[in-house]
N, C-alpha and C positions, 0 to 999 in steps of 0.2 A: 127819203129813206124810210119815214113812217111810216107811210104812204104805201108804198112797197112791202112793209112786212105785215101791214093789214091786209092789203089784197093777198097776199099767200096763205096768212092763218087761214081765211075765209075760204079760199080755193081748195085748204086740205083740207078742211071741214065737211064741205062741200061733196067732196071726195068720197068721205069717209063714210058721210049720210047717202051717199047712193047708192052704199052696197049695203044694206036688209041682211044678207045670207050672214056677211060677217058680225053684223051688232046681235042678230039671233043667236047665236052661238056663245055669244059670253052671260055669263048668270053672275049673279055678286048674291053675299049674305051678309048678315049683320048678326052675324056671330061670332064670337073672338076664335079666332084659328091658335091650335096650339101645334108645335113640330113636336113628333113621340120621340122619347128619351128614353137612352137606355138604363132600366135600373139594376145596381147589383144587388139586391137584394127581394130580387124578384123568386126566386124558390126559397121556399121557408126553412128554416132550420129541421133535421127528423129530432122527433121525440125520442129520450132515452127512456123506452119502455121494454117490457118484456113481450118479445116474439112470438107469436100463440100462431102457429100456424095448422094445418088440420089436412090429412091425405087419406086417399081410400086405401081400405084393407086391402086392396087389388093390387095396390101398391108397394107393399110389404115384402123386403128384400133383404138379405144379410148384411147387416150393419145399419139396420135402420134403428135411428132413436126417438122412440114413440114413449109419451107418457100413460101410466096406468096408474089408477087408483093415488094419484099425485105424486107417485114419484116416479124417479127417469131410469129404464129397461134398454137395453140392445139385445135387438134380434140377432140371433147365433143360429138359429134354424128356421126352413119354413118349405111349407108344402100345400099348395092350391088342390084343395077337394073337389070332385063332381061327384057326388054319389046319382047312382040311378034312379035314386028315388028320395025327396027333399031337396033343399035349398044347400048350393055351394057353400062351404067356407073356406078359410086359412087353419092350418095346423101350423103353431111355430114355438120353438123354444127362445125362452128370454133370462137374458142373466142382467138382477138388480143393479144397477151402479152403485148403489150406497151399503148395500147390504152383503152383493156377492152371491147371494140368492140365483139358484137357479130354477126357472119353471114353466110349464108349459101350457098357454092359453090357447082355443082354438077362438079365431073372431069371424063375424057373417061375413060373405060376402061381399064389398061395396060397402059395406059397414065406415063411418067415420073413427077417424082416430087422430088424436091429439099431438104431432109432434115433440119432440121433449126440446126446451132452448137448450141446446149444449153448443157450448161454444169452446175454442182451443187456443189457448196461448203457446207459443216457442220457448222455451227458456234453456238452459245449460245445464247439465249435470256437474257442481263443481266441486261438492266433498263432504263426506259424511261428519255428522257431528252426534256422536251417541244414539237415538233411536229415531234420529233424525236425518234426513238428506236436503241437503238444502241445491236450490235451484235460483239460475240467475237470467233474469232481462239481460241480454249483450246488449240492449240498446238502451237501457234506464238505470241498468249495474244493479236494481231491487231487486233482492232475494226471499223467495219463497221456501220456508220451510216445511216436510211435507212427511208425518210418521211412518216410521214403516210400515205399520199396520196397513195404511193407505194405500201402499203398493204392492204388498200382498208377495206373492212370489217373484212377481219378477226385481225384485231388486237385485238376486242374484246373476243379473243380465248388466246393471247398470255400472258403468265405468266413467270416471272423472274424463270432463271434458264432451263429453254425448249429448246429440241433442234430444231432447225429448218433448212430447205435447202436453201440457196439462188440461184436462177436461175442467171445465165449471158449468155447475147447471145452479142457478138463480144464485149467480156471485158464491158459490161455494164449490170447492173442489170436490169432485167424485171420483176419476182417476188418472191415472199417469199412463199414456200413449208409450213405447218405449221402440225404436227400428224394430224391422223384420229382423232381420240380418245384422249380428256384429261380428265385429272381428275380435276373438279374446286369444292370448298368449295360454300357451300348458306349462303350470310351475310346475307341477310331481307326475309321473306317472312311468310306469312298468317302462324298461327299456327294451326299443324296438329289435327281432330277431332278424340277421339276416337272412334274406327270401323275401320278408312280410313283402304281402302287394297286396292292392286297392281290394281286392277278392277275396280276401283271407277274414280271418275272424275280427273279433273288436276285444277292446277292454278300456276300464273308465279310466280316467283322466282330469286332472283338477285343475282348474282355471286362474287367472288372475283377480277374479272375481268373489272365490269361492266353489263358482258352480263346477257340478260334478258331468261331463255328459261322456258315452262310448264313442272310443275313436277307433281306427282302422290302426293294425297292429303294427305300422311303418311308424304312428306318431313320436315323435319325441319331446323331452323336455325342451320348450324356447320355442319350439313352431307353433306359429301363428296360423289360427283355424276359423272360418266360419260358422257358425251355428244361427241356425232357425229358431225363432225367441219364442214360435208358438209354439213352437214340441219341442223344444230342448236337444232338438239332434245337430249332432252333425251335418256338414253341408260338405266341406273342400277345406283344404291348406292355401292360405292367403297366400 
């Protein structure tokens, strides 16, 4: 039997050594082989820094938030120059965030300019406290309180329960985003004549809010109306 499994090692050996093509073909190293693993923690953590980013004046659109002279502006106007004769620029009007400041810069052409970080939280509108309106995370229940001062006119828009954006430029509030469009109730106002129609004259009307805006001479006490929050007008009957 030994005998027998001699003569076969030797036979396959034999075998093995006669075919060159196949022993060419294998390579060995004397290197440690390692298999690649996956890591999770292969993309680094971002840094919590402040966002500096930078677009061409070519760029320059309504509602853009660009920083001047260190503090944060939104474009409310703007108008690309070619004059005949000179170099292009931008004409635009900008109102300060912090100040309420309105003014009017022209910048070059292609000219760099400074983004402003502004950033926007969601919160709730949920109920005034003296010259104060406080604002709520639905998702952390922290409440933001936030002067009137700060909101300036439109508070007479804002109703408990609304959602609104707060602006922050370098962790500090600048201002309060508030819908196009609410829907407010009429507590007081002149009672409507019959005839009135959609075509007929207007007269004011006082809100659940406060606010004062002209309605169409159908309106009455208790109906629910739309209003347009940038111009104070009227819109439709919810």
């Amino acid at each position: 039997m030994a005998g027998m499994a001699t003569s076969f090692n030797v036979s396959s050996a034999s075998s093995i050594l006669s075919r060159p093509s196949q022993l060419s073909s294998l390579s060995f190293s004397s290197k440690p082989f390692f298999l690649p693993m996956r890591s999770s923690a292969r993309t680094p953590l971002r840094l919590r820094c402040p966002r500096i980013m930078a677009f061409s004046s070519n760029d320059i659109k309504v509602g853009s938030n660009i920083e001047v002279d260190g503090a944060p502006w939104r474009v409310i106007e703007f108008l690309h120059v070619k004059p005949g004769k000179g170099a292009a620029f931008v004409r635009t009007k900008m109102r300060n965030y912090i100040s309420g400041n309105t003014v009017e810069k022209t910048f070059r052409a292609g000219s760099t300019i400074n983004e402003a970080n502004i950033y926007k939280e969601t919160k709730q509108f949920t109920y005034k406290d003296g010259p104060q309106f406080v604002f709520m995370d639905l998702t952390t229940y922290e409440e933001t309180r936030v002067n009137e001062s700060s909101i300036g006119d439109k508070t007479k828009w804002l109703k408990e329960g609304m959602d609104c954006n707060l602006l922050l430029w370098n962790d500090r509030l600048i201002d309060v985003d508030i819908p196009i469009t609410v829907k407010l109730t009429v507590v007081d106002v002149d009672p409507g004549l019959k005839g009135d129609t959609a075509q007929g004259g207007s007269k004011p009307a006082t809100l659940d809010t406060g606010a004062i805006v002209n309605v169409p001479l159908f309106v009455n006490i208790g109906d629910e109306i739309m209003v347009d929050t940038r111009t104070g007008q009227y819109m439709n009957r919810a």
